[in-house]
N, CA and C atoms as a LAMMPS dump frame, in Angstrom:
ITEM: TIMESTEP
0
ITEM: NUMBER OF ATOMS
276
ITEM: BOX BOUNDS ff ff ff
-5.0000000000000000e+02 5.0000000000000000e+02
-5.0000000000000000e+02 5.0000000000000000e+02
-5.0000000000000000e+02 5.0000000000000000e+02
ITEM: ATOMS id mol type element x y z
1 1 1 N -172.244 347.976 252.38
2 1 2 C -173.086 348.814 251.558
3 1 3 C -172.435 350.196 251.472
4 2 1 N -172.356 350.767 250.323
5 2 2 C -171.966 352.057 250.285
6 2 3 C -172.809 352.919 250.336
7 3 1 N -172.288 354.398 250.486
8 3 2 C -173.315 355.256 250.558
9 3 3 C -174.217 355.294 249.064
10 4 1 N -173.909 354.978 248.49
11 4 2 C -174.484 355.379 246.973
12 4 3 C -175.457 354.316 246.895
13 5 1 N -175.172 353.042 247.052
14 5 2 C -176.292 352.283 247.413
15 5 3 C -177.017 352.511 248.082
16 6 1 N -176.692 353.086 249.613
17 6 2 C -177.845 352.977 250.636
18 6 3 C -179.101 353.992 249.899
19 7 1 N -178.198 354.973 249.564
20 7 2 C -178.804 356.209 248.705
21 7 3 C -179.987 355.355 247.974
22 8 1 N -179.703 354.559 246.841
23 8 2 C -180.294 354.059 245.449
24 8 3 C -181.476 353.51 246.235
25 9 1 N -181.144 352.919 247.362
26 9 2 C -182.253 352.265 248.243
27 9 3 C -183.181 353.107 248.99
28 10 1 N -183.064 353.757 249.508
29 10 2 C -183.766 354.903 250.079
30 10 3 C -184.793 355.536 248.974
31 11 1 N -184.064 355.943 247.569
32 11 2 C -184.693 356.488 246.657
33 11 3 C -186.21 355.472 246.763
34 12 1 N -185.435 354.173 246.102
35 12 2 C -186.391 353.688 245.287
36 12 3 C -187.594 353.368 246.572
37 13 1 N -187.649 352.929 247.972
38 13 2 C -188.442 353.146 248.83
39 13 3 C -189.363 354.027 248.527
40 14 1 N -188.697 355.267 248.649
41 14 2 C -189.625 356.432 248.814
42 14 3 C -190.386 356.718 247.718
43 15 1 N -190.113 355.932 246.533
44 15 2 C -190.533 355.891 245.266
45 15 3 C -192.3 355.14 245.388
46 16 1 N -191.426 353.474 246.348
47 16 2 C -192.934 352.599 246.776
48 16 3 C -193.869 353.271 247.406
49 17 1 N -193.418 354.091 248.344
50 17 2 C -194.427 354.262 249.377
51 17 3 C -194.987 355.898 249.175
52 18 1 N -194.192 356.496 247.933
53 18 2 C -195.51 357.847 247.908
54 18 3 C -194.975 357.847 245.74
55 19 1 N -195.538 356.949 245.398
56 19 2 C -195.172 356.701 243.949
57 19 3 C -195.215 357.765 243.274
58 20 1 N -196.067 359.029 243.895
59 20 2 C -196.432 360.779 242.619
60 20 3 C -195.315 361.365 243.419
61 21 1 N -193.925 361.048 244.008
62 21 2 C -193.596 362.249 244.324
63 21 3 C -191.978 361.38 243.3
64 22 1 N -190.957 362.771 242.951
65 22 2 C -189.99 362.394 242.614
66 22 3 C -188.604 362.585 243.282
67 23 1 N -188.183 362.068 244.219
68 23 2 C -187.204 361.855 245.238
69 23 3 C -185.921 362.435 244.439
70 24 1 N -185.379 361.962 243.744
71 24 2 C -184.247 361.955 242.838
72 24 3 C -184.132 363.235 242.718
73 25 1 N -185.243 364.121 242.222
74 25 2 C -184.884 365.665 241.809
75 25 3 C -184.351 366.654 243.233
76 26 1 N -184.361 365.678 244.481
77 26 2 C -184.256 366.96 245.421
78 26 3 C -182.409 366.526 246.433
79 27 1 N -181.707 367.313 246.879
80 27 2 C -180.989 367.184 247.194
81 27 3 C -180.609 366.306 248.213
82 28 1 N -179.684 365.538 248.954
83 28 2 C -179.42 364.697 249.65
84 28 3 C -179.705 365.231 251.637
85 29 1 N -179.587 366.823 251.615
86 29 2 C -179.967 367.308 252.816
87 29 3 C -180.927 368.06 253.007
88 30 1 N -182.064 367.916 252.148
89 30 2 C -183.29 368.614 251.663
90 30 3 C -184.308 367.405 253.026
91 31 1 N -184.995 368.225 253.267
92 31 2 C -185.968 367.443 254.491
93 31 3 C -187.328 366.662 253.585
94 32 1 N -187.302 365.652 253.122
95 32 2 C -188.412 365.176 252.332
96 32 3 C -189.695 365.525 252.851
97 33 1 N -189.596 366 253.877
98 33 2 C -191.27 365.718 254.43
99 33 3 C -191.646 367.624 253.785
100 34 1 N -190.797 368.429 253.775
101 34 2 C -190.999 369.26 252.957
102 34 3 C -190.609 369.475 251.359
103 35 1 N -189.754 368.659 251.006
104 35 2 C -189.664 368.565 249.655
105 35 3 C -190.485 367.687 248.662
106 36 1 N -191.166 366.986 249.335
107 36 2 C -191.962 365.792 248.86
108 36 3 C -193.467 365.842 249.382
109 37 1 N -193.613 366.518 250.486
110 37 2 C -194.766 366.981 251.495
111 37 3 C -195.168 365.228 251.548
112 38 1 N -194.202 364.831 252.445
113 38 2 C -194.354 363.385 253.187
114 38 3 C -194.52 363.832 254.371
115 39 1 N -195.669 362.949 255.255
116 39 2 C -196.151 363.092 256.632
117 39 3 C -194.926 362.032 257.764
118 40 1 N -195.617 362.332 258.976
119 40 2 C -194.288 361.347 260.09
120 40 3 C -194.86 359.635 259.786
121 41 1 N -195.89 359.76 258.867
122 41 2 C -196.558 357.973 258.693
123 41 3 C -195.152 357.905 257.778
124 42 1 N -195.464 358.532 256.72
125 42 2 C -194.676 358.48 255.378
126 42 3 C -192.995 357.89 255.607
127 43 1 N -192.962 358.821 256.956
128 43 2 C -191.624 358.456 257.33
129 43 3 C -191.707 357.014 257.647
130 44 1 N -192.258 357.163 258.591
131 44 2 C -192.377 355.361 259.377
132 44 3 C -192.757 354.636 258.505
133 45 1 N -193.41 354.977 257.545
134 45 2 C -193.247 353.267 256.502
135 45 3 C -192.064 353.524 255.926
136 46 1 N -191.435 354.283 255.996
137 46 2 C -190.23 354.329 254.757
138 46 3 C -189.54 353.516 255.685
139 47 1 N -189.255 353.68 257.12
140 47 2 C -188.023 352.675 257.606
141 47 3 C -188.713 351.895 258.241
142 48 1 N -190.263 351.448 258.146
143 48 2 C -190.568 350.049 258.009
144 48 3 C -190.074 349.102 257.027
145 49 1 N -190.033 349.969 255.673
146 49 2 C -189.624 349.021 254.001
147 49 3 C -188.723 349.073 254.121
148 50 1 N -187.559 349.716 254.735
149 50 2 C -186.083 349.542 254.542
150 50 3 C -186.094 348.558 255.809
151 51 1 N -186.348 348.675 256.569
152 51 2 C -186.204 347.235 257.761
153 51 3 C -186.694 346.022 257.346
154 52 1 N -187.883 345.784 256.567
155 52 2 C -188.259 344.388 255.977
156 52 3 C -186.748 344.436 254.792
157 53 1 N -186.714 345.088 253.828
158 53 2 C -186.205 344.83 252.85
159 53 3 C -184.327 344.808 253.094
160 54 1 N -184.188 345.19 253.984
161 54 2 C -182.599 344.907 255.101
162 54 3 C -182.048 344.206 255.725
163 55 1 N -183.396 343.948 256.652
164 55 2 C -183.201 343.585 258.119
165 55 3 C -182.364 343.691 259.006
166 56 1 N -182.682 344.832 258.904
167 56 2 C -182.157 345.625 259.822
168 56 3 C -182.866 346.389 260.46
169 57 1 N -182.579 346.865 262.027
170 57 2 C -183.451 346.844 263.144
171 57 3 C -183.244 348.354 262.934
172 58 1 N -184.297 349.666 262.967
173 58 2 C -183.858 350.876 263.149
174 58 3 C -184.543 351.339 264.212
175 59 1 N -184.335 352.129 265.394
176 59 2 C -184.72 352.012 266.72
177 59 3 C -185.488 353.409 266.242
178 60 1 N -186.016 353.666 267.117
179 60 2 C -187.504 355.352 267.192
180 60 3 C -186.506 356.311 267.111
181 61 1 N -185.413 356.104 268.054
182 61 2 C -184.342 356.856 268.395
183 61 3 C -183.708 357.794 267.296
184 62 1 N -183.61 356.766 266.021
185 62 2 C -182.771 357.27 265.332
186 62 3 C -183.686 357.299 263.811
187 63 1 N -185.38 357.802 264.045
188 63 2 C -186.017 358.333 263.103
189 63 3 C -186.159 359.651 262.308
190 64 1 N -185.236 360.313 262.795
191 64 2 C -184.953 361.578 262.87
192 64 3 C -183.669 361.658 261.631
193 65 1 N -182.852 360.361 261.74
194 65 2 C -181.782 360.791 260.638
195 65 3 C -182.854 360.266 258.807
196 66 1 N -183.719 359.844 259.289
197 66 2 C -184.618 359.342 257.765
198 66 3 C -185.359 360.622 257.224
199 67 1 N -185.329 361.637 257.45
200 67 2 C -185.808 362.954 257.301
201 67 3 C -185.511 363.459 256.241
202 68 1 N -184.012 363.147 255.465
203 68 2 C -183.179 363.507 254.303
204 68 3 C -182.807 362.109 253.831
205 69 1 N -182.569 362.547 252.327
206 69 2 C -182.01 361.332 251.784
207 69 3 C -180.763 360.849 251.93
208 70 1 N -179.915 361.938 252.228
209 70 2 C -178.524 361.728 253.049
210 70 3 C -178.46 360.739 254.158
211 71 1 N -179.039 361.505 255.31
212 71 2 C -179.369 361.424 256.714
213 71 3 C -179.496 359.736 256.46
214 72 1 N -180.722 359.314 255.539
215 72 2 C -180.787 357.932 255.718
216 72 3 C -179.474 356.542 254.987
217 73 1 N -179.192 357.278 254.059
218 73 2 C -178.275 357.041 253.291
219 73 3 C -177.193 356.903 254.393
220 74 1 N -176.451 357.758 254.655
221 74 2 C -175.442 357.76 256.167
222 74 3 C -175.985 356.312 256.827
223 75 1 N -177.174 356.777 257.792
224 75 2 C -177.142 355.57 258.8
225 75 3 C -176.832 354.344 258.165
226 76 1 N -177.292 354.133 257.022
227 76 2 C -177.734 352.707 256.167
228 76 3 C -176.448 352.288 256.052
229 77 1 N -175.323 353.25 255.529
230 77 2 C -174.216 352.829 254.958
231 77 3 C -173.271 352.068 256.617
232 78 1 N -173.61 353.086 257.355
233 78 2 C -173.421 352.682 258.785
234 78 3 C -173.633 351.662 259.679
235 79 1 N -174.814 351.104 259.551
236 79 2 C -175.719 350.42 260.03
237 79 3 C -175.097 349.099 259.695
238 80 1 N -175.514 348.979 258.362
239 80 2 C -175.369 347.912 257.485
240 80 3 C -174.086 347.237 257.726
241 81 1 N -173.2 347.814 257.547
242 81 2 C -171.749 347.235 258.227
243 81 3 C -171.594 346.956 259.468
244 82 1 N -172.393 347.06 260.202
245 82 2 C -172.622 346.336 261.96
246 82 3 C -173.35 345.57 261.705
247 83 1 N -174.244 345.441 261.151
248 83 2 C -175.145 344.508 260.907
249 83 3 C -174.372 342.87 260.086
250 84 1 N -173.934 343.764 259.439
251 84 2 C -173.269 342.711 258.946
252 84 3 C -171.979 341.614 259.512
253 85 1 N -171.577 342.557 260.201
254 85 2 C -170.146 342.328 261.315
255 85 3 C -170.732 341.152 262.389
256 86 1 N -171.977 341.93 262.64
257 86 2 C -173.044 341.137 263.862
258 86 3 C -173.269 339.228 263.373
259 87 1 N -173.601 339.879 262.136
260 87 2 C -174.417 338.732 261.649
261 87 3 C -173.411 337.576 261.439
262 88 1 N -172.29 337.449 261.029
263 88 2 C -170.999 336.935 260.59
264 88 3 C -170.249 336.335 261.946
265 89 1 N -170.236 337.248 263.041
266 89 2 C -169.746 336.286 264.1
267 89 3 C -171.056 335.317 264.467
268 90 1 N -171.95 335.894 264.424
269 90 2 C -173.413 334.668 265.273
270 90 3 C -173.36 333.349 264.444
271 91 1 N -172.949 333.566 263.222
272 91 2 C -172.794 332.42 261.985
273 91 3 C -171.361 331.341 262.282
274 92 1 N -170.526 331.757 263.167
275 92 2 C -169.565 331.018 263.345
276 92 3 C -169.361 329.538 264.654
């Protein structure tokens, strides 16, 4: 996954889970929970829907990088390629 995807994905999430706000207009290191006035729920469903819609496991630990659209974008692009690496040897 690239960053631009993880990005497109993140958007459109944050799109599901607070539909009146517009994600797209605000910068990639802009803190949504003030640019969007999203709460710490807001957060946690956002990387609830990216964990159903992934599957991929995101630990408490690292709720803190979902704060920006970057931040999540990064891990995702990150993530996703272990995940995937993971998934590919268990398949053999």
């Amino acid at each position: 996954m690239t960053y631009e995807e993880a990005r497109t994905i993140v958007i459109e999430e944050i799109e599901t889970i607070a539909p009146d706000v517009a994600p797209v207009a605000i910068g990639d290191a802009e803190d949504v929970r003030e640019a969007l006035d999203l709460d710490s729920m807001d957060i946690y469903n956002l990387i609830a829907a990216l964990h159903m819609r992934l599957e991929i496991d995101i630990p408490d630990r690292d709720a803190a990088q979902f704060v920006t659209i970057g931040g999540a974008a990064r891990w995702l692009e990150e993530h996703a390629a272990r995940h995937r690496a993971g998934s590919a040897q268990g398949s053999d």
